[in-house]
N, CA and C atoms as a LAMMPS dump frame, in Angstrom:
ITEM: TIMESTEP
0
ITEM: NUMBER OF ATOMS
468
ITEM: BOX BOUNDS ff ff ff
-5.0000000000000000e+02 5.0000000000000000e+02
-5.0000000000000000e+02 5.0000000000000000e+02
-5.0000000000000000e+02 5.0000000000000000e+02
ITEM: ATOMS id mol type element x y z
1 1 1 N 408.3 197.006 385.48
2 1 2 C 408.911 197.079 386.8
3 1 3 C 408.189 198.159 387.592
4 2 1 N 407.557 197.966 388.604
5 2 2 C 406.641 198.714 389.26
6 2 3 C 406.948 198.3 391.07
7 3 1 N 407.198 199.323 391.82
8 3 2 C 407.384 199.02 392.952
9 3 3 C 405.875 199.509 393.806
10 4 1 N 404.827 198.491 394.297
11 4 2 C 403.824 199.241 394.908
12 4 3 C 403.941 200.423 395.981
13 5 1 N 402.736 201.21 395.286
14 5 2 C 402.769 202.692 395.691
15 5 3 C 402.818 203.003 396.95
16 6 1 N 402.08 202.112 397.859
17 6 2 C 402.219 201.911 399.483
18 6 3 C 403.582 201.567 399.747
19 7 1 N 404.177 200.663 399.184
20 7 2 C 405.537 200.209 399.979
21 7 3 C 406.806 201.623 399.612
22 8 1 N 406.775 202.38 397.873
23 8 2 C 407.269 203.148 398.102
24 8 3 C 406.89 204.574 398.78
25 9 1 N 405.771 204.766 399.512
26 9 2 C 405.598 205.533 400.119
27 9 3 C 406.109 205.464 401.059
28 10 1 N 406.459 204.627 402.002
29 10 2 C 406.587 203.803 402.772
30 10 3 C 407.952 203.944 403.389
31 11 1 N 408.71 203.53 402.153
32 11 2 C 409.951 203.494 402.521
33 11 3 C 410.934 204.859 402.228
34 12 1 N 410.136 205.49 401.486
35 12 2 C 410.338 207.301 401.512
36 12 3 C 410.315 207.711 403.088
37 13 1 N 408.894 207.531 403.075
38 13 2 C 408.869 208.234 404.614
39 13 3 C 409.578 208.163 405.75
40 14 1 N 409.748 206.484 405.562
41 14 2 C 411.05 206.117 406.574
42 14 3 C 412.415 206.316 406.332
43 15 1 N 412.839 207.076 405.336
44 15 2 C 414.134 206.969 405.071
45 15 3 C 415.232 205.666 404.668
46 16 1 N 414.552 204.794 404.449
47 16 2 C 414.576 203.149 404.184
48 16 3 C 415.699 203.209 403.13
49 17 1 N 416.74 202.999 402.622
50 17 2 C 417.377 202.738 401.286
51 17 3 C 417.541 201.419 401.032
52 18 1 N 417.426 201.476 399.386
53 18 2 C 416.85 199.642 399.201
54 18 3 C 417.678 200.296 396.987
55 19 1 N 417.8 199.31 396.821
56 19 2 C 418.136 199.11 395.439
57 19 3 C 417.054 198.185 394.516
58 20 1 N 416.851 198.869 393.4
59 20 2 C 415.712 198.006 392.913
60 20 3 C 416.732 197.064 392.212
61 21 1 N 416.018 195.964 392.485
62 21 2 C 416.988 194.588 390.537
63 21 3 C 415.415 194.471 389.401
64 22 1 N 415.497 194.608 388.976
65 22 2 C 414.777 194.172 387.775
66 22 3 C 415.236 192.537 387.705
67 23 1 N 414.13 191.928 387.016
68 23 2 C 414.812 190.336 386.885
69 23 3 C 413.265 189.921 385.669
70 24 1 N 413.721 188.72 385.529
71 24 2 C 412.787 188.253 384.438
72 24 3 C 411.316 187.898 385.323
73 25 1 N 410.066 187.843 384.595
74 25 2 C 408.839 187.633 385.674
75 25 3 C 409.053 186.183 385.626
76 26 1 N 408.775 186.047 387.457
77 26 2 C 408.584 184.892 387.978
78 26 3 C 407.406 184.753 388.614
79 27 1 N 407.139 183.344 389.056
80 27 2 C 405.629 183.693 389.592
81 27 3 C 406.089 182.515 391.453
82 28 1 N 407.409 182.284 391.322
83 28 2 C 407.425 182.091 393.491
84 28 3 C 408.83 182.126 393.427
85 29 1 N 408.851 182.251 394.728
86 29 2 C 409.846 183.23 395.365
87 29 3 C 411.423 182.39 395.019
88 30 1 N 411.135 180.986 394.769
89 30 2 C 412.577 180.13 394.524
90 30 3 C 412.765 180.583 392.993
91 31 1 N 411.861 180.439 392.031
92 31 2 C 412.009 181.143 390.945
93 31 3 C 412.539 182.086 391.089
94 32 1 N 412.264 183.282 391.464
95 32 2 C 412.956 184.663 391.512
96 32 3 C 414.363 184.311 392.314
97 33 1 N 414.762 183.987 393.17
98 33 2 C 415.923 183.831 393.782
99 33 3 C 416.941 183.368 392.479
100 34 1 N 416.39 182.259 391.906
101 34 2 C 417.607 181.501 391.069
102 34 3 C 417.622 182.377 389.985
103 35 1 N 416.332 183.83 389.594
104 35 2 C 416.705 184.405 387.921
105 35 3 C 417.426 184.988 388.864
106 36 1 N 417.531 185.883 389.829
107 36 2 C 418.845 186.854 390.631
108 36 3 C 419.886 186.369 391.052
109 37 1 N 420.33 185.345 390.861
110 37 2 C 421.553 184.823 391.065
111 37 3 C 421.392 185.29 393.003
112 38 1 N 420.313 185.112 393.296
113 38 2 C 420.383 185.334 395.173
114 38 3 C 420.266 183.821 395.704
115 39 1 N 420.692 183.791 396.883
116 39 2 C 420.396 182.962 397.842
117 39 3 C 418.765 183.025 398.348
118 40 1 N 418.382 181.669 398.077
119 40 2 C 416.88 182.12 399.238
120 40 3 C 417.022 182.274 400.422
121 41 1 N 418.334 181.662 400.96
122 41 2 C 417.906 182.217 402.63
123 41 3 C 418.217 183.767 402.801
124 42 1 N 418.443 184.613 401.262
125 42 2 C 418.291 186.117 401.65
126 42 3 C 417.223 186.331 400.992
127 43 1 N 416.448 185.75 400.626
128 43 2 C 415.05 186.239 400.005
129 43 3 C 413.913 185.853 400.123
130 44 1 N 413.538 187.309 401.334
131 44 2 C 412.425 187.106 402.491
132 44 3 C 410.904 187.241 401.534
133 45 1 N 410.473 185.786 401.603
134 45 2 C 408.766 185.915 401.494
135 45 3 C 407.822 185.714 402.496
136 46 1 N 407.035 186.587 402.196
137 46 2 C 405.797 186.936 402.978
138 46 3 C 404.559 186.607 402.734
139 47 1 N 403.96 185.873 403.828
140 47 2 C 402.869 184.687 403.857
141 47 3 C 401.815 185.429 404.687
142 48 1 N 400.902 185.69 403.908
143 48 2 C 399.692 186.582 405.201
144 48 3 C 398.731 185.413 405.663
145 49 1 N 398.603 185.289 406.8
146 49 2 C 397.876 184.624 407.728
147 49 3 C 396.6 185.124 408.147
148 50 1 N 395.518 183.981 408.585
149 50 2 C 394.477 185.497 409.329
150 50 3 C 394.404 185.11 411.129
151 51 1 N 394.391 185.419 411.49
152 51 2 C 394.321 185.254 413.052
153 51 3 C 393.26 186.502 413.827
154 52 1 N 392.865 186.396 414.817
155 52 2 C 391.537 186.748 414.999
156 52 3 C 390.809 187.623 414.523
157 53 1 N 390.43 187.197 413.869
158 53 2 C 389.413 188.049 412.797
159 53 3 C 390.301 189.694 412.606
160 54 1 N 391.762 189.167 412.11
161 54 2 C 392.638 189.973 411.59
162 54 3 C 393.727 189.126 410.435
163 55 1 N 394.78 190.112 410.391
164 55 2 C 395.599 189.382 409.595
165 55 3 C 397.09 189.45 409.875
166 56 1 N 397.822 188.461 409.75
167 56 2 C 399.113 188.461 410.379
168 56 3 C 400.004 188.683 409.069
169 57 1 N 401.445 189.087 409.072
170 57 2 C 402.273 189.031 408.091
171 57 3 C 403.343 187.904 408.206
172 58 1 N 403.947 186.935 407.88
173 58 2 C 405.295 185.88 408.301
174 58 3 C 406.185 186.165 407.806
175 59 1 N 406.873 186.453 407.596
176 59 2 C 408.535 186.773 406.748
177 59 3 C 409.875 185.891 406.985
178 60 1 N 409.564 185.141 406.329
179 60 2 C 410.69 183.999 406.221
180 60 3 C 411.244 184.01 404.993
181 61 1 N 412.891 183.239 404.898
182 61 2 C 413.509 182.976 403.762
183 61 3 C 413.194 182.025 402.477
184 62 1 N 413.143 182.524 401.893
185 62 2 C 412.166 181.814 400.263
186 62 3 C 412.389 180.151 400.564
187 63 1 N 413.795 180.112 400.924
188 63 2 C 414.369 178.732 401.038
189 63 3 C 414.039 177.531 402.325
190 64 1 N 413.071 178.238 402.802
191 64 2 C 412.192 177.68 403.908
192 64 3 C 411.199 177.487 403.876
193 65 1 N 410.246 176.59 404.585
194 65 2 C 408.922 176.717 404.563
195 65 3 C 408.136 176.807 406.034
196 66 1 N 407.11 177.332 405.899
197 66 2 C 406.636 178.144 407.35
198 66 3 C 406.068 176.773 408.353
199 67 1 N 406.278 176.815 409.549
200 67 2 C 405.949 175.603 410.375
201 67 3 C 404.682 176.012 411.333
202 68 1 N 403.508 176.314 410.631
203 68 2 C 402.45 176.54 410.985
204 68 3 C 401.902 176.19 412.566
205 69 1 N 402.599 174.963 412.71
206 69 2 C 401.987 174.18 414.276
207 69 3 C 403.256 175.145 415.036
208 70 1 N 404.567 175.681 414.726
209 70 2 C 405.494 176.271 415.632
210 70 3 C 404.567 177.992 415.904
211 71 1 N 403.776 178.677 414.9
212 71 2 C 403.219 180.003 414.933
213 71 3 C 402.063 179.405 415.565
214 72 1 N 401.133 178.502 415.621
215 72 2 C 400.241 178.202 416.554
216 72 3 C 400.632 178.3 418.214
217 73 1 N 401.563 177.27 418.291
218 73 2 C 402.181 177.563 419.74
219 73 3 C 402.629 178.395 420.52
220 74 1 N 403.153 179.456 419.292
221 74 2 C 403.024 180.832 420.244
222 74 3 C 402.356 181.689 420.388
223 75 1 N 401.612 181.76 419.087
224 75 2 C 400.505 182.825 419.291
225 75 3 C 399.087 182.481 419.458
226 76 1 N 398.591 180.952 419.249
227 76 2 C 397.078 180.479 419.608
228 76 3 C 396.768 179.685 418.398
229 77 1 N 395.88 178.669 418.34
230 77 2 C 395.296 177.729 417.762
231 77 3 C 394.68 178.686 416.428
232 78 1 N 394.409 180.138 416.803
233 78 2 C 393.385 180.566 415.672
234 78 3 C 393.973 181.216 414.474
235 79 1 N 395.247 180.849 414.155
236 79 2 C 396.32 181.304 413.01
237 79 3 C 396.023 180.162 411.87
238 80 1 N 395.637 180.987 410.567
239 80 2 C 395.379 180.142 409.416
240 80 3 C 396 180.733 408.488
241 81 1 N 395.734 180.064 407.073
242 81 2 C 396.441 180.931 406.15
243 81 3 C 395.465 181.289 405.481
244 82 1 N 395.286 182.567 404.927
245 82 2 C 394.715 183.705 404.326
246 82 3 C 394.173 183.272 402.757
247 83 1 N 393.253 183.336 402.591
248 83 2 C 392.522 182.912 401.502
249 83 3 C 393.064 183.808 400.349
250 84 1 N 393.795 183.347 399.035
251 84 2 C 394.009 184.401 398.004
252 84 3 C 393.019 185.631 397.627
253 85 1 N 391.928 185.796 397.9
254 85 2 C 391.198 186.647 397.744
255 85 3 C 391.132 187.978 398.816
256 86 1 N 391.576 187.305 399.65
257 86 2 C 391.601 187.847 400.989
258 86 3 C 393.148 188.941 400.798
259 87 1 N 393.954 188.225 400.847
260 87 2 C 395.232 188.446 400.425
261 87 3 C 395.309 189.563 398.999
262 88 1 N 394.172 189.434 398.143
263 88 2 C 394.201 190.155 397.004
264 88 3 C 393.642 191.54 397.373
265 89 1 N 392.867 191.5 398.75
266 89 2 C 392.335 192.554 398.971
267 89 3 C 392.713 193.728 399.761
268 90 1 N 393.838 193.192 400.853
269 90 2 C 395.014 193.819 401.498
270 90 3 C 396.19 194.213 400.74
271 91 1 N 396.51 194.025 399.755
272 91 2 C 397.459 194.36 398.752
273 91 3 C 396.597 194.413 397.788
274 92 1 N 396.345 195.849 397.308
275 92 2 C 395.442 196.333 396.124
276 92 3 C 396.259 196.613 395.341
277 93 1 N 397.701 197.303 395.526
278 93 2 C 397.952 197.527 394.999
279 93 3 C 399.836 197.017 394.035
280 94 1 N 399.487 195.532 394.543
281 94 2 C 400.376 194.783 393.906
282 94 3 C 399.735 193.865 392.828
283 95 1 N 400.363 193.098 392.466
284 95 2 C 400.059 191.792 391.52
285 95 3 C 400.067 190.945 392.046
286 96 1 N 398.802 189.986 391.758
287 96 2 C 398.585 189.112 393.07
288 96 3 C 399.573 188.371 392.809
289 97 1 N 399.645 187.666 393.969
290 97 2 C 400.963 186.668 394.421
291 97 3 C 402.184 187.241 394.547
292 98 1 N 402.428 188.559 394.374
293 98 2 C 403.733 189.197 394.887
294 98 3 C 403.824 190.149 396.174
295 99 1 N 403.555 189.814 397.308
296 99 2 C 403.313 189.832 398.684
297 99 3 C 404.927 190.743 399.333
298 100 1 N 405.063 191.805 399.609
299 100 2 C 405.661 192.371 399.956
300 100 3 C 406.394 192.213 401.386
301 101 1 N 407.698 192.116 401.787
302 101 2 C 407.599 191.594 403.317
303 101 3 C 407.831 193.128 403.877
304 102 1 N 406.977 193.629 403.694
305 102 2 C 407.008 194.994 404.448
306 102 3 C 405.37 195.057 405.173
307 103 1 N 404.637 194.666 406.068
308 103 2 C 403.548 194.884 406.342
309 103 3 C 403.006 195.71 406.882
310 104 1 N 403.636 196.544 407.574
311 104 2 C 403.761 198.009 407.995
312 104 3 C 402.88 198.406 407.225
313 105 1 N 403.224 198.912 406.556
314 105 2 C 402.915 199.699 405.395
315 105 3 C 401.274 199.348 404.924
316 106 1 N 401.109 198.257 405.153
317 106 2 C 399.672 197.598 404.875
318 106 3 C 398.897 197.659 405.922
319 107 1 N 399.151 198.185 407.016
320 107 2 C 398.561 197.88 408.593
321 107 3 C 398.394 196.881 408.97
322 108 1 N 399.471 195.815 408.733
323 108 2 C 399.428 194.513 408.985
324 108 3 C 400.147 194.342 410.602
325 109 1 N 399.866 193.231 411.485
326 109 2 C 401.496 192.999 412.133
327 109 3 C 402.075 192.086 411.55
328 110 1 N 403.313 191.898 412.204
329 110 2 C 404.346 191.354 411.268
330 110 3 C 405.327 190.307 412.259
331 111 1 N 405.474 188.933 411.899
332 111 2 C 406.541 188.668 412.61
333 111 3 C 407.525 187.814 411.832
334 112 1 N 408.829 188.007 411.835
335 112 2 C 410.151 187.627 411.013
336 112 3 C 410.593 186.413 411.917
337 113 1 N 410.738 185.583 410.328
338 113 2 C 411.735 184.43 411.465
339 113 3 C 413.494 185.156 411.707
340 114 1 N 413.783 184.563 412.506
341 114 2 C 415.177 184.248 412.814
342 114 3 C 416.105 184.001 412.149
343 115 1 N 415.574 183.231 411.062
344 115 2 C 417.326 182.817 410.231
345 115 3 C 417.348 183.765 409.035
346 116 1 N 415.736 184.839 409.259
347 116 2 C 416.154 185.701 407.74
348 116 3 C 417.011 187.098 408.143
349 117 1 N 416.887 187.316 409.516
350 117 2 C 417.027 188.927 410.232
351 117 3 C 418.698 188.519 410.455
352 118 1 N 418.907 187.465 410.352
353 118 2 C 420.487 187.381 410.804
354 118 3 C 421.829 187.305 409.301
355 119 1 N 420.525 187.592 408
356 119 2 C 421.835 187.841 406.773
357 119 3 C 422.152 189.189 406.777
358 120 1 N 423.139 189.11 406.502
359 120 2 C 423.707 190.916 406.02
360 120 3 C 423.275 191.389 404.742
361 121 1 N 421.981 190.632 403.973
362 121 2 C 421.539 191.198 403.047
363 121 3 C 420.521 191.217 403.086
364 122 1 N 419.55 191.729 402.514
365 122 2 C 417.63 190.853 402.288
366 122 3 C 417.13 191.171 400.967
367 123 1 N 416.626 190.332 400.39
368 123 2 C 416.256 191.03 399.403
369 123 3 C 414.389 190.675 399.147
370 124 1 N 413.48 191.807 399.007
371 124 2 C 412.012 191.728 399.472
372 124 3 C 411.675 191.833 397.886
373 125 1 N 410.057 191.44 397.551
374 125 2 C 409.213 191.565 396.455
375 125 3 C 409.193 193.146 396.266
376 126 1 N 408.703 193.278 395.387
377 126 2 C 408.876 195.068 395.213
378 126 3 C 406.885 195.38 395.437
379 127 1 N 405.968 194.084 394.932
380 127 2 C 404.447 194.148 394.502
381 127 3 C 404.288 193.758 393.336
382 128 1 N 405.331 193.718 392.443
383 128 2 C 404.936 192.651 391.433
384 128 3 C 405.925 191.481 390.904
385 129 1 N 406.05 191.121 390.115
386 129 2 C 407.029 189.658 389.271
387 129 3 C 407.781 189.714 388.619
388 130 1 N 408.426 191.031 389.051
389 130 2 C 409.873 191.152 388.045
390 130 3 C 410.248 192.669 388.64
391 131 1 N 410.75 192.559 389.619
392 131 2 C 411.401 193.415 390.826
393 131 3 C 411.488 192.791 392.321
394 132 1 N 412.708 193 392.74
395 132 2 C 412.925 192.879 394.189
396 132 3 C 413.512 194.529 394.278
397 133 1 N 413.504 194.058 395.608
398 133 2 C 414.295 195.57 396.046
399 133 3 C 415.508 195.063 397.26
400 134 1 N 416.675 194.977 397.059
401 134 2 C 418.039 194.903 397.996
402 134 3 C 417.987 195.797 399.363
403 135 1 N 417.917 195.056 400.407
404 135 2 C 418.053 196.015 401.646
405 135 3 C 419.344 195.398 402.616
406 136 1 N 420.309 196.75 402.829
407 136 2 C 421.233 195.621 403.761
408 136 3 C 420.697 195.489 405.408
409 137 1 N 421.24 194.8 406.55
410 137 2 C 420.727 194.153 407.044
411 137 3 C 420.577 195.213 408.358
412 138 1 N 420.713 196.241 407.992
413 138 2 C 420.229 197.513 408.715
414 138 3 C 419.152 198.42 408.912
415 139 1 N 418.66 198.071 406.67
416 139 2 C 417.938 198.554 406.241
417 139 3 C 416.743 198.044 406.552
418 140 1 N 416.855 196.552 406.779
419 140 2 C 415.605 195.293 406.881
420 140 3 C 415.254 195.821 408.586
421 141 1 N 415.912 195.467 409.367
422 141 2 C 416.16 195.574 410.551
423 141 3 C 414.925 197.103 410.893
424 142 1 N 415.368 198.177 410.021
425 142 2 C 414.204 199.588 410.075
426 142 3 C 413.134 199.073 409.911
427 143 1 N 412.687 198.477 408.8
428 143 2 C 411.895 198.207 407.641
429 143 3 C 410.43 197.259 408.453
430 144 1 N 411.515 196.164 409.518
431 144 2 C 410.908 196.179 410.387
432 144 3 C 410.803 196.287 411.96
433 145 1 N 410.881 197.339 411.918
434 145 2 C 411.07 197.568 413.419
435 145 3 C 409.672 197.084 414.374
436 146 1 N 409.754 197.311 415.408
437 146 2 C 408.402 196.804 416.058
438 146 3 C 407.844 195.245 415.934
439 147 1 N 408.359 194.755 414.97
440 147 2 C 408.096 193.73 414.568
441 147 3 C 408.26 192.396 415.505
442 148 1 N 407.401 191.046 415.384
443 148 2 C 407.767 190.25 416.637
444 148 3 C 408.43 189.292 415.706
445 149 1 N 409.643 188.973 416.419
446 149 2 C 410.155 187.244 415.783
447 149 3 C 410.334 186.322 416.612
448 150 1 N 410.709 185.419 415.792
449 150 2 C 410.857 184.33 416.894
450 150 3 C 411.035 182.97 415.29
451 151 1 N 411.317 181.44 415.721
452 151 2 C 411.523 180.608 414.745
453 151 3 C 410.621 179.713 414.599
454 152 1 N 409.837 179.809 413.077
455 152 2 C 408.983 179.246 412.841
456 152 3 C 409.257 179.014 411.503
457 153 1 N 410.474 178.463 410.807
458 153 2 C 410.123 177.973 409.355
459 153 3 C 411.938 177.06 409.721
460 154 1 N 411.871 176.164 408.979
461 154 2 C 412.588 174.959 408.371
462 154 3 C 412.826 175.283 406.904
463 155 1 N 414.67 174.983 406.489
464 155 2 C 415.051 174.672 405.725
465 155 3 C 413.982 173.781 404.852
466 156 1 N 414.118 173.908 403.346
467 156 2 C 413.659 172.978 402.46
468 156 3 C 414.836 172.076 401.872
């Protein structure tokens, strides 16, 4: 159980309070929801994108999937999704495929859908496959401040 060193720096600095769960290793985000006995629409995953010769963060509910042509329309034709290698290289210091929805912290920007910012719970990757970390919906709300949203993912 390892929470990456950036995100707990991170959330030190900000004064952030979050609860770790330990859970059995999973390797995607519906997996982890069902070993935590959580809801996916409280368990925000994060999809890095690249958009102009940068990189975007998405933060939607596990239990959704991202509507790529809806993030085109608002932000431009040049939004793709991020090559795993790419992705391995902005998070050094997680386990790949456990993508943190904190992008801050990564110098990412960041934009949250809508149906995840409106639970009274959240629960985020910690950086690796057997940790989340619990934030209530105050805590998320800090976590990302500045942040742009708007609705871009559909129920599964």
């Amino acid at each position: 159980m390892t929470i990456s060193s950036k995100l707990h720096n991170y959330l030190a600095a900000e004064n952030i309070e979050y609860d770790e769960i330990p859970h059995v290793l999973t390797m995607s985000s519906a997996l982890t929801a069902q070993a935590c006995h959580v809801s996916g629409d409280r368990l925000a995953k994060a999809i890095v994108l690249r958009r102009n010769d940068g990189y975007l963060l998405a933060v939607l509910p596990a239990s959704h999937h991202l509507r790529l042509a809806d993030l085109r329309a608002r932000f431009g034709d040049d939004i793709a999704m991020a090559a795993e290698g790419e992705i391995d290289r902005l998070f050094t210091d997680c386990t790949h495929g456990a993508v943190p929805a904190a992008g801050s912290c990564y110098g990412l920007d960041v934009i949250v859908d809508d149906s995840i910012r409106m639970q009274p719970e959240i629960y985020i990757e910690a950086g690796d496959h057997e940790t989340l970390l619990h934030l209530g919906r105050a805590q998320f709300a800090r976590l990302t401040a500045g942040s742009l949203h708007g609705s871009f993912s559909a129920h599964d």
